[in-house]
N, CA, C and O of each residue as an XYZ file, in Angstrom:
348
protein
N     -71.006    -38.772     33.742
C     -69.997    -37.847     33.331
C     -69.861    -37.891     31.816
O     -70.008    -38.885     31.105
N     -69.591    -36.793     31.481
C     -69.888    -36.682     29.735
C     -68.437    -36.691     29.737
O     -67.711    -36.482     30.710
N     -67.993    -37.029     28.213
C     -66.724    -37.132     28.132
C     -66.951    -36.282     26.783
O     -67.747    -36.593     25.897
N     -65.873    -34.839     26.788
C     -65.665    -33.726     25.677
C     -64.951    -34.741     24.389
O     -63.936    -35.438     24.373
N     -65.895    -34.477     23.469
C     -65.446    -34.886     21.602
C     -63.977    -34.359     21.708
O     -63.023    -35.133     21.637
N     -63.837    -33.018     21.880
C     -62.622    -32.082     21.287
C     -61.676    -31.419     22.693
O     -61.989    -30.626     23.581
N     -60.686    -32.005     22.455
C     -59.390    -31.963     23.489
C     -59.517    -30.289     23.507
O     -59.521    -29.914     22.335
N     -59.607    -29.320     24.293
C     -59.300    -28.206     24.815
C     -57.575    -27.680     24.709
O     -56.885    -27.798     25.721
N     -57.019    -27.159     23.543
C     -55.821    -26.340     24.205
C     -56.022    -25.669     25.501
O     -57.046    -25.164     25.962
N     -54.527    -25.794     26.122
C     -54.397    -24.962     27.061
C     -54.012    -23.583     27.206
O     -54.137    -22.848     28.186
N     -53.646    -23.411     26.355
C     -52.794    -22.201     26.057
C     -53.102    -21.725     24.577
O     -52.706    -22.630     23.841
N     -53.610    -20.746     23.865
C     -53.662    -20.029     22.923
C     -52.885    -19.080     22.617
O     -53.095    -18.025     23.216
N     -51.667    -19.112     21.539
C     -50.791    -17.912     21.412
C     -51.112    -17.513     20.021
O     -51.385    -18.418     19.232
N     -51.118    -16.098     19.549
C     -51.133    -15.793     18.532
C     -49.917    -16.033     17.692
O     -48.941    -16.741     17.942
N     -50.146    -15.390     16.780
C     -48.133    -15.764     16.308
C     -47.611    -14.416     15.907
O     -46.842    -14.184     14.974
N     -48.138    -13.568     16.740
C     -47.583    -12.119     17.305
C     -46.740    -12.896     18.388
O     -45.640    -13.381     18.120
N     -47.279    -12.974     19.520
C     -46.589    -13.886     20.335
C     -45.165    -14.610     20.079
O     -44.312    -14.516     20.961
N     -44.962    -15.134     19.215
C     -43.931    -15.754     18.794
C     -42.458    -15.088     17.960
O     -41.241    -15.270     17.971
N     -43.680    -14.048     17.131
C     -42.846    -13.115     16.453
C     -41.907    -11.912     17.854
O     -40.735    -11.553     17.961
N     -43.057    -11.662     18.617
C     -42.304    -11.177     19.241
C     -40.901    -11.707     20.427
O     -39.889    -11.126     20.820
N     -41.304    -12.643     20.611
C     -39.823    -13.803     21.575
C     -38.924    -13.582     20.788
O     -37.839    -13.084     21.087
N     -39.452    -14.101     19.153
C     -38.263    -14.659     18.510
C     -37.322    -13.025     18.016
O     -36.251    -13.202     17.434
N     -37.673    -11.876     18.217
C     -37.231    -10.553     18.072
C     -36.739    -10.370     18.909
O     -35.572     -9.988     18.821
N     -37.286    -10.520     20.049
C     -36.442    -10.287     21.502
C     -34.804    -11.312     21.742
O     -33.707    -10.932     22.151
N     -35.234    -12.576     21.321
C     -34.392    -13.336     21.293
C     -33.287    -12.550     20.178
O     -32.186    -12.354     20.691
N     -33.341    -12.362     19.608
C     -32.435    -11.926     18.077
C     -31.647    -10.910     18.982
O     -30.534    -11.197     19.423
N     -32.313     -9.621     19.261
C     -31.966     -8.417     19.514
C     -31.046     -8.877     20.725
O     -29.838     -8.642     20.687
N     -31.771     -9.695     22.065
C     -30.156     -9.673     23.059
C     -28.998    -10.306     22.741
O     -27.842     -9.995     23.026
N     -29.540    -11.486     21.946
C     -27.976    -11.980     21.277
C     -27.222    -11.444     20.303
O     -26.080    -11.858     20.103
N     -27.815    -10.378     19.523
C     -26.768     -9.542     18.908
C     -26.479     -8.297     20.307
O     -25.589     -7.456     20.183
N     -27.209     -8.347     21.356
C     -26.673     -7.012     21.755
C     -25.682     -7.848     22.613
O     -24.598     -7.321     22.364
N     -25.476     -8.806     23.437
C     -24.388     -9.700     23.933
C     -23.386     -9.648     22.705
O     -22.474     -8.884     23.022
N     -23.212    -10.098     21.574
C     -22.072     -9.902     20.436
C     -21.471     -8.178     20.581
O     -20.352     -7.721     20.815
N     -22.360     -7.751     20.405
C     -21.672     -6.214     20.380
C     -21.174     -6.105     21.506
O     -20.013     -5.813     21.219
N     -21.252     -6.143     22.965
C     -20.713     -5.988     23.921
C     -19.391     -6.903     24.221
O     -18.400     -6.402     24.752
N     -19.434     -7.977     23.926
C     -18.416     -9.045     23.946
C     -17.368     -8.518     23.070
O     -16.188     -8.436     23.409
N     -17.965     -8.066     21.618
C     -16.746     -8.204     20.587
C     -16.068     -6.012     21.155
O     -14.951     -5.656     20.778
N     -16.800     -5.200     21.823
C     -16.157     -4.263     22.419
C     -15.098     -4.312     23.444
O     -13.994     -3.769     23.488
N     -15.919     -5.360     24.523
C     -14.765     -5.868     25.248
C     -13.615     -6.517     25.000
O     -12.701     -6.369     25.812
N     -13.418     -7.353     23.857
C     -12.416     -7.644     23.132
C     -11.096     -6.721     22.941
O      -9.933     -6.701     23.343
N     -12.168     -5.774     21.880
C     -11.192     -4.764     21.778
C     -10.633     -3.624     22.825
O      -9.512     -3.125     22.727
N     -11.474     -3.333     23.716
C     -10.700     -2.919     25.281
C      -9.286     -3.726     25.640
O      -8.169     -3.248     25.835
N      -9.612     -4.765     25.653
C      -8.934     -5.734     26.601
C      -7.667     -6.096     25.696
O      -6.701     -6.589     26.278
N      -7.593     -5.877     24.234
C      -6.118     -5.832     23.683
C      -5.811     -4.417     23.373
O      -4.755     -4.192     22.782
N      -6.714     -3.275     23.742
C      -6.088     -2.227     23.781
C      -5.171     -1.862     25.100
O      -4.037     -1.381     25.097
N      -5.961     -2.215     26.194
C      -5.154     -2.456     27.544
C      -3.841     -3.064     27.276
O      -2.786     -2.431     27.308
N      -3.964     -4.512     26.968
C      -2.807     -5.196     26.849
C      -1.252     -4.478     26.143
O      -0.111     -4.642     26.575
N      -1.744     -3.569     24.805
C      -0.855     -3.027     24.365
C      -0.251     -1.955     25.004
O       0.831     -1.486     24.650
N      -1.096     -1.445     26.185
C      -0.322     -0.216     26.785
C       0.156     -0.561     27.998
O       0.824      0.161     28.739
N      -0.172     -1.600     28.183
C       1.114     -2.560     29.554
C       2.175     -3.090     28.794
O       3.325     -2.995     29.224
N       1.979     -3.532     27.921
C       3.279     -4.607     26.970
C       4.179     -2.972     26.475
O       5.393     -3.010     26.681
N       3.797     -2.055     26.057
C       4.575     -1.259     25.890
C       5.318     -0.850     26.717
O       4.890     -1.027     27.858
N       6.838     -0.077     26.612
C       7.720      0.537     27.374
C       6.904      1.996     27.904
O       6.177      2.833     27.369
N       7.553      1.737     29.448
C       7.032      2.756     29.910
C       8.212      4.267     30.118
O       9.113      4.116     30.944
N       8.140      5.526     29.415
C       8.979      6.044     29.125
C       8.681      7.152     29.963
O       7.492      7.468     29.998
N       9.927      8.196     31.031
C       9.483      9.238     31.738
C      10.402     10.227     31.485
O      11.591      9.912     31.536
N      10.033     11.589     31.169
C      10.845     12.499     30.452
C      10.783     13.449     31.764
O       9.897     14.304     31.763
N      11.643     13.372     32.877
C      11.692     14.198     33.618
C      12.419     15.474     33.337
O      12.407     16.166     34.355
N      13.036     16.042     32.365
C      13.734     16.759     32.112
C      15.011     16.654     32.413
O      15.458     15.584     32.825
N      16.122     18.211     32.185
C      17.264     17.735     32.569
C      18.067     17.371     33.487
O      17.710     18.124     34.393
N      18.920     16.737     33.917
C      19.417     16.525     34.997
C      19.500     17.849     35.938
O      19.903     18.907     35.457
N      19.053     17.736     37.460
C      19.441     18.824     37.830
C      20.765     18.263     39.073
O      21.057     17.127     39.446
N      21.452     19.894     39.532
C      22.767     19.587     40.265
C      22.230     20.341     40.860
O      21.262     21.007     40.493
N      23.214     20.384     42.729
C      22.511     20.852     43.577
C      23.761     22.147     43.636
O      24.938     21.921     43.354
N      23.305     23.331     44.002
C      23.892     24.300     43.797
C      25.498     24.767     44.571
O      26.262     25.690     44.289
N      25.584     23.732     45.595
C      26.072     24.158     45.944
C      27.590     23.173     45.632
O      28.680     23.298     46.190
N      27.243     22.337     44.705
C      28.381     21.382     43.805
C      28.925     21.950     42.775
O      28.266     22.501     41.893
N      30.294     21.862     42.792
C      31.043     22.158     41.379
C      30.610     21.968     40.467
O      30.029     20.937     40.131
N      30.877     23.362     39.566
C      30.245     22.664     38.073
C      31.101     21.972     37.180
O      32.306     22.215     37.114
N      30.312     20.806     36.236
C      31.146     20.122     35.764
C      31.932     20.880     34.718
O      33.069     20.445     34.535
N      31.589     21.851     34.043
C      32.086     22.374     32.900
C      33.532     23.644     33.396
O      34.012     24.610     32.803
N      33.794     23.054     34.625
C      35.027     23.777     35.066
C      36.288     22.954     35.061
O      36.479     22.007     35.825
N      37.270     23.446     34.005
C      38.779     22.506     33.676
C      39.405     22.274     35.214
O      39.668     21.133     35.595
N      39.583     23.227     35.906
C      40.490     22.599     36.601
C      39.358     23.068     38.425
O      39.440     24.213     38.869
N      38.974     22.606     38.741
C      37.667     23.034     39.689
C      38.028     23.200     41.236
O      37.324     23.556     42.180
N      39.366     22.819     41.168
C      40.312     23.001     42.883
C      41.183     24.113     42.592
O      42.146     23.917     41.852
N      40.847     25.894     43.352
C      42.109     26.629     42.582
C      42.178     26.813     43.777
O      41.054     26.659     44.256
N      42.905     27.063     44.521
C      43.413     28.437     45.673
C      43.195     29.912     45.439
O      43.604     30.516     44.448
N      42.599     30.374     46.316
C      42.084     31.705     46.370
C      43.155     32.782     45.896
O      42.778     33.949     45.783
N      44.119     32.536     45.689
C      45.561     33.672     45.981
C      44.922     34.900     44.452
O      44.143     34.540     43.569
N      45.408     35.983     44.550
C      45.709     36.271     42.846
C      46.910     36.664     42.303
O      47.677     37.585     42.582
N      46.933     35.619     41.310
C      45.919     35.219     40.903
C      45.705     33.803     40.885
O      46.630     33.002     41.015
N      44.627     33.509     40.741
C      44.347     31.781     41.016
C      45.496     31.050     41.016
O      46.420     31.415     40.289
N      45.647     29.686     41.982
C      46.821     28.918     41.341
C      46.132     27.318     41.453
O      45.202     27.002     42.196
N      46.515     26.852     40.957
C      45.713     25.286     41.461
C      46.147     24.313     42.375
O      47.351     24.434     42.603
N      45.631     23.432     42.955
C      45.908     23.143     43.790
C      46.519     21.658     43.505
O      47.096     21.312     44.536
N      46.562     21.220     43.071
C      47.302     19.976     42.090
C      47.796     19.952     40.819
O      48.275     18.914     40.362
C-alpha cells in the first residue's frame, strides 16, 4: 500500500462561495432588524389606541314622542278654555 506525500482536501470552495454566505448572512439579519424594529412600531401604535379614551358621539339625545316636552313651563293643564292647570 502506497502511502499519498500530499493530504487531499475534502472540500474545495472558491471564495465566491464565501462571499456569497457571508451576503446572504448580512441581508437576512438586516431583513429580521427591519421587520422586528416595524413590529415595534405596530405594537406601540396599537398600545396607544387602547390606552386612549374611547369616545362615542351618538348624537342628540332623543325623547320618545309620546313624552312631555321638557321645554313646557307648566306641562299638566286641563283641557277646559281656556287652559287651567292642574296644580
Amino acid at each position: 500500500m502506497t502511502k499519498l506525500s500530499k493530504k487531499q482536501r475534502h472540500q474545495v470552495k472558491s471564495r465566491w462561495y464565501y462571499i456569497f454566505w457571508g451576503a446572504a448572512t448580512v441581508s437576512v439579519f438586516a431583513g429580521q432588524m427591519y421587520v422586528g424594529s416595524g413590529y415595534r412600531r405596530m405594537s406601540k401604535t396599537i398600545e396607544e389606541v387602547l390606552d386612549s379614551p374611547i369616545i362615542l358621539d351618538v348624537g342628540p339625545p332623543r325623547r320618545h314622542p309620546m313624552l312631555i316636552p321638557d321645554h313646557w313651563e307648566n306641562p299638566l293643564m286641563h283641557p277646559s278654555d281656556p287652559p287651567k292647570s292642574i296644580y
